[in-house]
C-alpha positions as CSV (number, residue, x, y, z in Angstrom):
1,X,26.7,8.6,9.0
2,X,23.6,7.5,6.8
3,X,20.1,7.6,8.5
4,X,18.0,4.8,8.6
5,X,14.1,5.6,7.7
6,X,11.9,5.3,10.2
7,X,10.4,2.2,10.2
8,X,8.5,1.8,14.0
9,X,6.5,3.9,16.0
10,X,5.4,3.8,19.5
11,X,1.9,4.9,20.2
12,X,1.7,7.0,23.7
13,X,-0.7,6.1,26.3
14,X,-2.8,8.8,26.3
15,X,-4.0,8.6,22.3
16,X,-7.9,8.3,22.2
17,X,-9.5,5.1,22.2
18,X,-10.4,3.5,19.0
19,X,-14.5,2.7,18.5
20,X,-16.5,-0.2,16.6
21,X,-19.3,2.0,15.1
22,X,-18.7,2.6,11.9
23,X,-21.6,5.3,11.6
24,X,-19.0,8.5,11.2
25,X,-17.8,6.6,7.5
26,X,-21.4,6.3,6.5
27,X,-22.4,9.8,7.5
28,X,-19.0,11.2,5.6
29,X,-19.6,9.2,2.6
30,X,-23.2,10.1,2.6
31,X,-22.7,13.8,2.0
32,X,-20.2,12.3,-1.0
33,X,-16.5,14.6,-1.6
34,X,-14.7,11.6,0.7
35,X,-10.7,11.3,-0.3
36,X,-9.5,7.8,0.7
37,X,-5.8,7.0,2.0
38,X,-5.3,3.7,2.2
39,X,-2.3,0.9,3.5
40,X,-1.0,-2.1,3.6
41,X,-3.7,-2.8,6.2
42,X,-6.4,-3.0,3.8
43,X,-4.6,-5.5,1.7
44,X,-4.2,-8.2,4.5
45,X,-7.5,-10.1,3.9
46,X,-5.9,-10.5,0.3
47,X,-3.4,-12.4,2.1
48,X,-0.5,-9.7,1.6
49,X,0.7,-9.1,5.5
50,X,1.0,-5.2,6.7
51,X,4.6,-4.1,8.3
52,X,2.9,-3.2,11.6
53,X,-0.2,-4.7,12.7
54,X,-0.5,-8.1,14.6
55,X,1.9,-10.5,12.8
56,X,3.6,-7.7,10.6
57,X,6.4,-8.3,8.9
58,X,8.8,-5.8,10.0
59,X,8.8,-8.0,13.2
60,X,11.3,-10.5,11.4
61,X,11.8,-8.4,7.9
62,X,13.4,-5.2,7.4
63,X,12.7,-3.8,3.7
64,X,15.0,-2.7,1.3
65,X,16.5,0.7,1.0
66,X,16.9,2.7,-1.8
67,X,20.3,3.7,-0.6
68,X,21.0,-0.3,0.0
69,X,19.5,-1.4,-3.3
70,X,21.6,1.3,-5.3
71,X,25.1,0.9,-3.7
72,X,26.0,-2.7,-3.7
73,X,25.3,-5.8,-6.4
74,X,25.2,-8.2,-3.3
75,X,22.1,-6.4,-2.1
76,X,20.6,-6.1,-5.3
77,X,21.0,-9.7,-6.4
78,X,19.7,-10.4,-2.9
79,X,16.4,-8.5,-3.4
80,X,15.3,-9.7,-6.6
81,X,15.4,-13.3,-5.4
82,X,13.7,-12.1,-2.8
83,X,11.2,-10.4,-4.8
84,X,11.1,-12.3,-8.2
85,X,9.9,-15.2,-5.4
86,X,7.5,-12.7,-4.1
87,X,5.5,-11.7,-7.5
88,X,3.9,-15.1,-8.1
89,X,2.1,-15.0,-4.4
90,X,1.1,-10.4,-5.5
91,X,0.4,-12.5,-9.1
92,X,-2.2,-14.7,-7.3
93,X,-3.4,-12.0,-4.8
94,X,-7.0,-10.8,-5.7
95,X,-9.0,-7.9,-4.1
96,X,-11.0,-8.4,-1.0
97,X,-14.3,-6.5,0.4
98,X,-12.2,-4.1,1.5
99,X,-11.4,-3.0,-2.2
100,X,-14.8,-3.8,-3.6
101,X,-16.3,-1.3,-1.3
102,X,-14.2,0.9,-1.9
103,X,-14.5,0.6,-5.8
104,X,-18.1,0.4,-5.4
105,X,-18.1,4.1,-3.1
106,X,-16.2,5.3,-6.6
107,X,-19.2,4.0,-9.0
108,X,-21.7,5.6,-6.6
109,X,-19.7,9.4,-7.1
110,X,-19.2,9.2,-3.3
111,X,-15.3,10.0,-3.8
112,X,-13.3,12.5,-4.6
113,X,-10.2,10.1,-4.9
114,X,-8.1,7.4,-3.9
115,X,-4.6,7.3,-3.0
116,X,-2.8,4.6,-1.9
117,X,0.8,3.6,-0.2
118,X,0.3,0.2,-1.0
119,X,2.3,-1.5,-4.4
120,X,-0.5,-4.1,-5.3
121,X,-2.5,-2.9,-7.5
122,X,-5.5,-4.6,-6.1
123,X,-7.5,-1.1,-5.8
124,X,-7.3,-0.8,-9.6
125,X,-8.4,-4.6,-10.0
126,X,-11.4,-4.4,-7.7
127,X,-12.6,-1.4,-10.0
128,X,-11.6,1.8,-8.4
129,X,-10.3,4.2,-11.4
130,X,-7.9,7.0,-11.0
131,X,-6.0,5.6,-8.1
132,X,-2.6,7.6,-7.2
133,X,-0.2,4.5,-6.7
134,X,1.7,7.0,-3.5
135,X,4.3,4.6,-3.5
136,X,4.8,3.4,-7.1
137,X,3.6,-0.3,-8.7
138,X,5.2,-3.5,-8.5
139,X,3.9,-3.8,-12.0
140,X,6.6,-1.9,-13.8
141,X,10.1,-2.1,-13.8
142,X,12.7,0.9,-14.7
143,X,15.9,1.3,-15.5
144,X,18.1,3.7,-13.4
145,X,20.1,4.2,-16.3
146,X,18.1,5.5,-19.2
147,X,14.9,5.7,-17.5
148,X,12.9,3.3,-19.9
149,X,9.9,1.6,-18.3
150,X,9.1,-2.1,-18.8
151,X,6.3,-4.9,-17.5
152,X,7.0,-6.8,-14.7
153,X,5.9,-9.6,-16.3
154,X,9.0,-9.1,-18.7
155,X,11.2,-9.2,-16.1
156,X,9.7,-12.3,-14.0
157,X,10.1,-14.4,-17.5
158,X,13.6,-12.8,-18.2
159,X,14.4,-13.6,-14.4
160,X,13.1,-17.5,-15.0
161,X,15.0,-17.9,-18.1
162,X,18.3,-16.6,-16.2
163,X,17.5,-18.7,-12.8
164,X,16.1,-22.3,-14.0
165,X,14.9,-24.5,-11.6
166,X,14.9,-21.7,-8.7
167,X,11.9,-22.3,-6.5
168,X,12.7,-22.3,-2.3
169,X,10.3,-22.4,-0.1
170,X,10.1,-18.5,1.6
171,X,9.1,-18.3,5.4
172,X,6.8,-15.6,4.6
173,X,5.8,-12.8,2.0
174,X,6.2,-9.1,3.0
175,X,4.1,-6.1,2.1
176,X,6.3,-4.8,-0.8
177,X,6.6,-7.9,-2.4
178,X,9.5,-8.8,-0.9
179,X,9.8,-13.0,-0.1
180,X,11.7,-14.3,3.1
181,X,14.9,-16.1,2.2
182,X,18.1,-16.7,3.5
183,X,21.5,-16.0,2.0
184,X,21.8,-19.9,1.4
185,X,18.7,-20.0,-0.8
186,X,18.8,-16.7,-2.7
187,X,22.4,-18.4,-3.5
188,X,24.1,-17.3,-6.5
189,X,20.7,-15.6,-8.1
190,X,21.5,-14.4,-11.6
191,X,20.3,-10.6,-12.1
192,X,19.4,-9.1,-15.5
193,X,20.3,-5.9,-16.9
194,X,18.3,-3.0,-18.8
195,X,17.9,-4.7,-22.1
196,X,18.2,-1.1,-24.2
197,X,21.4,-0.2,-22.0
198,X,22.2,-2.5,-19.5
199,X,21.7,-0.6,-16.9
200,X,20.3,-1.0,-13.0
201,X,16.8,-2.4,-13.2
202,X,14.5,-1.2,-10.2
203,X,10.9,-1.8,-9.5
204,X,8.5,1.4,-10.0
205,X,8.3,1.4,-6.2
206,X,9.8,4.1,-3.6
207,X,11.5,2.6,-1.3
208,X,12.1,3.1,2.4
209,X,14.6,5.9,2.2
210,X,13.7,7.2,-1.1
211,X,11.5,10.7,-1.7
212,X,8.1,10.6,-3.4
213,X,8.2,12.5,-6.6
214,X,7.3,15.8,-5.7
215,X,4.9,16.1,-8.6
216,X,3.3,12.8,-7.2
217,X,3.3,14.7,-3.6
218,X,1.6,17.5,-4.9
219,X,-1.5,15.8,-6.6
220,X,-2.2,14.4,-3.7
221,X,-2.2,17.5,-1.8
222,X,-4.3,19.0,-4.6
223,X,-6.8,16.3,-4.3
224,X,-7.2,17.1,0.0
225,X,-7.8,20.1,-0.9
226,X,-10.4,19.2,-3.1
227,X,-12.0,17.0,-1.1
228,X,-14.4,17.1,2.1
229,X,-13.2,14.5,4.6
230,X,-10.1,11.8,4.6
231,X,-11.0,8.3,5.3
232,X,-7.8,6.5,6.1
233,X,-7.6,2.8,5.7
234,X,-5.5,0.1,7.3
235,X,-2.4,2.3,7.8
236,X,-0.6,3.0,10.8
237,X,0.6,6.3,9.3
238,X,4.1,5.6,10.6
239,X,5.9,7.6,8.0
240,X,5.5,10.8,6.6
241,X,4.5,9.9,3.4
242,X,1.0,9.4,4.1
243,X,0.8,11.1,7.6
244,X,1.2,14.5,5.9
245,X,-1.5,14.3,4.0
246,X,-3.7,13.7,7.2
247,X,-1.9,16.8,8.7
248,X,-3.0,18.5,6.0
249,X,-6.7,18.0,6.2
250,X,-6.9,18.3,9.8
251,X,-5.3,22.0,9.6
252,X,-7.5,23.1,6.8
253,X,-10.5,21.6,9.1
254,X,-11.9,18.7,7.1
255,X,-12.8,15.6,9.3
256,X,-10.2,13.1,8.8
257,X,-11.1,9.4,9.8
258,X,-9.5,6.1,10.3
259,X,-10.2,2.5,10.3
260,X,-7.9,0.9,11.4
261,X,-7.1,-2.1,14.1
262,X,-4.5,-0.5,16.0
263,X,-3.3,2.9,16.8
264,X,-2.2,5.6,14.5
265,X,0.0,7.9,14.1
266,X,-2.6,10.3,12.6
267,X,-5.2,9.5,15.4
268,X,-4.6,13.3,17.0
269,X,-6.0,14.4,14.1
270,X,-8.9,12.5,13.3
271,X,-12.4,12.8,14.8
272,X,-12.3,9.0,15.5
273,X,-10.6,5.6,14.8
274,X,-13.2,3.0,13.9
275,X,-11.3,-0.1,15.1
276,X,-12.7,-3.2,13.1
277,X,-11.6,-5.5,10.2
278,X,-12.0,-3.3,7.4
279,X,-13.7,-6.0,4.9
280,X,-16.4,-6.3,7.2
281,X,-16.6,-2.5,8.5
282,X,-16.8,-1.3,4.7
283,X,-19.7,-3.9,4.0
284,X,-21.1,-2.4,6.8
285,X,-21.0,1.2,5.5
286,X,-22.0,0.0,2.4
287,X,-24.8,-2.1,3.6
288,X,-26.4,0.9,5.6
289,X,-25.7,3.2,2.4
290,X,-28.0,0.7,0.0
291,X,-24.7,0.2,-1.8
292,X,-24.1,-3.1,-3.8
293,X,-21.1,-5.0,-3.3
294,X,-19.5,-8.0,-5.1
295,X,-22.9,-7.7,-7.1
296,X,-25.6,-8.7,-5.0
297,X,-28.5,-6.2,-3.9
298,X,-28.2,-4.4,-1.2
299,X,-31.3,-2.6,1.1
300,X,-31.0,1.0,2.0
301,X,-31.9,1.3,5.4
């Protein structure tokens, strides 16, 4: 019988209560050496939805699975309607304060890295350098064939020269890209093949059900190693993907802390959860360290 991931989490009753000072962030990224996690959360003022928070979309959306997307055409052609929909909104999406502070922590050598689970490259487009994409990009495109890597953009004018004239109207857009239709509008989608073999086509993405490569896995635990505190942001921490890391820092006694609206998975391990929008909690921090964001001059206190 296959196993399903797990996709929901229940927080218990007696978890700690969340806080709105933000002071702990500034006094971690004050002494600099701060390793930031971050999830869909952070990506919702872009107008990308989370899975989990208020609204999220696994409350009408399941996402693929790898073992789905690899073992039947159906599901296949069904997803890249879904998806080729999707890209145009992730095309328009741009970064938000959330990512700008962040990026603007990075300039000031107040990081040691970034990591994130999200797909949406908005990290990299707000300025932050060296991100490690957890999860994979919704920019590439490979072939489970031969392996060869492509652009997306390839494969969304392929996809329009194969499907002219498709445009429905989704109910909603989910966090990995992922648009809402129903059987009757995805309809007889065409898919496209590897153009060096004509193999499978998958986006550079892990998804639910699928291992991240190990290499990738380890990085990341080189980098908590490396660093003095994890500051998660705007992830639930549901699966283990990200939630190990925080394990790992809290065992080897570096403050781990999280911003984040609702309840964590991690929140055992951390010294708090700062519970605010994290566009406006990060302009806080940023404010309070005398740190410029989206350009304009900012007063250390």
């Amino acid at each position: 019988m296959r196993m399903r991931p797990t996709l929901s989490w229940t927080p218990p009753e007696d978890l700690p209560p969340g806080t709105a000072d933000p002071e702990p962030v500034t006094d971690a990224l004050s002494t600099g050496g701060v390793l930031v996690l971050s999830g869909a959360g952070i990506s919702t003022e872009s107008g990308i939805p989370d899975y989990r928070g208020e609204g999220g979309s696994l409350s009408r959306h399941t996402p693929m699975t790898y073992q789905d997307f690899t073992g039947s055409a159906q599901a296949r052609r069904r997803y890249w309607a879904r998806s080729h929909l999707g890209w145009r909104t992730f095309g328009r999406a741009r970064p938000n304060a959330g990512h700008r502070a962040v990026a603007a922590f990075g300039r000031h050598d107040l990081l040691s890295g970034v990591i994130t689970q999200n797909v949406d490259g908005l990290h990299q487009a707000a300025g932050s350098e060296d991100v490690v994409e957890l999860h994979g990009s919704l920019a590439r495109v490979v072939c489970l064939a031969c392996g060869a890597f492509s652009p997306r953009g390839e494969l969304a004018r392929r996809l329009e020269e194969a499907n002219p004239g498709f445009d429905p109207v989704a109910a909603g857009i989910n966090p990995d890209g992922d648009a809402d239709l129903t059987d009757a509008q995805v309809g007889d989608f065409r898919v496209v093949s590897c153009t060096s073999c004509g193999g499978i086509l998958k986006p550079d993405v892990v998804f639910f059900g699928e291992a991240v490569p190990p290499r990738r896995v380890e990085h990341c635990r080189e980098l908590v190693r490396e660093s003095a505190s994890l500051l998660v942001l705007g992830s639930s921490l549901t699966v283990m993907s990200g939630l190990r890391f925080v394990r790992q820092a809290a065992e080897a006694g570096k403050p781990v802390l999280i911003v984040n609206m609702e309840p964590t998975r991690g929140d055992r391990h951390a010294v708090t959860r700062i519970a605010l929008p994290l566009g406006a909690a990060l302009t806080t921090v940023a404010e309070r360290l005398g740190i410029a964001v989206d350009g304009q001059a900012a007063v250390r206190r």
